[in-house]
C-alpha positions as CSV (number, residue, x, y, z in Angstrom):
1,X,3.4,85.3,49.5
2,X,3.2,83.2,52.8
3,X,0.1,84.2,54.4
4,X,1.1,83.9,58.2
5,X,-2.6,84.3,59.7
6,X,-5.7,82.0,60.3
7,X,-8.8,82.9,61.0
8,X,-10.5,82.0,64.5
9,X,-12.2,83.0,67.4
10,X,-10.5,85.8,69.5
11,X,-9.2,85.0,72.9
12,X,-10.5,88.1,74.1
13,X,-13.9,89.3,72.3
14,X,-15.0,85.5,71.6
15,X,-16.0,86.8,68.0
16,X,-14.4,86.0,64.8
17,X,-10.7,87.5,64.2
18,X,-7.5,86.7,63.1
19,X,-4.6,84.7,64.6
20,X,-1.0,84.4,63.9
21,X,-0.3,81.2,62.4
22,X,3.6,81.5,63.3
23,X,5.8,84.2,64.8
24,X,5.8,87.2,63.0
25,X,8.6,89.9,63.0
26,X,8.6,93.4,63.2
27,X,7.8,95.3,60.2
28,X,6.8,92.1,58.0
29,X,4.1,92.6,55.4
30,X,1.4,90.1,56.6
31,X,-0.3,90.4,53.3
32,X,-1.3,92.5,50.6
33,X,-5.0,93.3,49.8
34,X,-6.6,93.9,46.3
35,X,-9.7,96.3,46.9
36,X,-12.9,97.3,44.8
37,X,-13.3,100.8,45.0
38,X,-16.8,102.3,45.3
39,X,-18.2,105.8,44.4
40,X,-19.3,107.7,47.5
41,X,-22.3,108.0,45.1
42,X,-23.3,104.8,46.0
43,X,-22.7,104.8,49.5
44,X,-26.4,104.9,50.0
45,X,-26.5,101.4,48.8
46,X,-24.0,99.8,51.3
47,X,-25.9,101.7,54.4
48,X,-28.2,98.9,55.1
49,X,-26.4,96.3,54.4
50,X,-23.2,94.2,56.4
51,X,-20.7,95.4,53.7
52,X,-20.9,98.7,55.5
53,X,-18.7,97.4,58.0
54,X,-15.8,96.5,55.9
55,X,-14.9,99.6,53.9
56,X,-12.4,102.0,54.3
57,X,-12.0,105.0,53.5
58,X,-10.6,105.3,50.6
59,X,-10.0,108.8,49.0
60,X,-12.7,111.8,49.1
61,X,-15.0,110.4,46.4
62,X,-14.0,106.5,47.1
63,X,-14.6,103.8,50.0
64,X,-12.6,100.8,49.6
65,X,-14.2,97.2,49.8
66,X,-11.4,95.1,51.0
67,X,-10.7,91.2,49.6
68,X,-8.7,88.7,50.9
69,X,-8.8,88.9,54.6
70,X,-8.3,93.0,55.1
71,X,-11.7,93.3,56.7
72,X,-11.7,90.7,59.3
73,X,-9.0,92.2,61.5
74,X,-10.5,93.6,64.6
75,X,-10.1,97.0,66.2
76,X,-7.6,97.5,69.4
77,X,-6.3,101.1,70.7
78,X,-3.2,98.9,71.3
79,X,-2.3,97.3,67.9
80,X,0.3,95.0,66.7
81,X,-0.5,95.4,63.1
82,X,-1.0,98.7,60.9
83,X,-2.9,98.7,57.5
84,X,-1.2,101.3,54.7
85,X,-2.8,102.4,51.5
86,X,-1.0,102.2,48.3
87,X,-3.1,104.2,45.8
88,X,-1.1,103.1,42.8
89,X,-1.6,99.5,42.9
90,X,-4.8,100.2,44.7
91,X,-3.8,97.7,47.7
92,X,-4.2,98.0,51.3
93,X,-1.4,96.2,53.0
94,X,-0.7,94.9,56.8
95,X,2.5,95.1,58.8
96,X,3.5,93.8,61.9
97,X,4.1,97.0,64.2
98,X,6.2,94.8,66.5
99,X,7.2,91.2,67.2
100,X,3.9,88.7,67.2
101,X,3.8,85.1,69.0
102,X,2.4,82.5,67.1
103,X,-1.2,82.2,68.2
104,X,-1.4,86.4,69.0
105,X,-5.0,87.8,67.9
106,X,-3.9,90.4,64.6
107,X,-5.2,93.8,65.5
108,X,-5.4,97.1,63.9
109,X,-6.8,100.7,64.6
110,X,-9.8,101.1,63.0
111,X,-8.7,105.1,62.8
112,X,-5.3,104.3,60.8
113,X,-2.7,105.8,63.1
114,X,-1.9,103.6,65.7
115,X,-2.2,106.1,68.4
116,X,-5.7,107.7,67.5
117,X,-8.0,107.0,70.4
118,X,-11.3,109.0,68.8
119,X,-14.4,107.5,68.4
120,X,-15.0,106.2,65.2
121,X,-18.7,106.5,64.2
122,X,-20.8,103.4,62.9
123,X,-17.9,101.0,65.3
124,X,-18.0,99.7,68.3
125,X,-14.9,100.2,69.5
126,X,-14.5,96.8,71.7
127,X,-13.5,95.3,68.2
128,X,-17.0,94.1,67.2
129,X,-18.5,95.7,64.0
């Protein structure tokens, strides 16, 4: 699977975060994840610690650890990019919610839906976590 991101240094937050490394198209699947699931039983041990900041939540009993680059999209109210959950091949994948420029910053909703504007707790919300 071509991979079409990079990571850099976001335009706008001058933190680390994820460019566009061609035009993307609406609806392409930027990439598929493979995740390490975690017991909320040992949620206790991630409190402290950076990998905190790059789970999601996975089911009821399971936060997700996400590989390959699924963690290091930052957070936007306005997204171009949505993250999906596919519980049987235990993958989070990324598409494009509409047409992205080569050289675009990748952003998601740290709340899943695209139009959720709540306040999610343990995040700033200006995208750096």
């Amino acid at each position: 699977m071509d991979i079409p991101l990079r990571v850099g240094v976001s335009p706008t937050l001058n933190i680390r975060g994820l460019i566009a490394s061609r035009d993307i198209k609406k609806n392409e699947i930027l990439e598929r994840c493979p995740i390490i699931l975690v017991d909320h039983r040992n949620d206790t041990a991630f409190e402290n610690t950076i990998l905190n900041r790059y789970c999601f939540e996975w089911t009821k009993t399971h936060s997700a650890l996400v590989l390959g680059y699924g963690s290091l999209y930052n957070h936007s109210y306005t997204p171009n990019v949505r993250y999906h959950f596919a519980y049987t091949t235990k993958e989070i994948f990324f598409r494009a919610l509409r047409f992205i420029n080569m050289g675009e910053e990748l952003f998601v909703n740290y709340n899943g839906d695209p139009p959720d504007q709540s306040v999610i707790e343990g995040f700033y919300l200006d995208g750096k976590h």
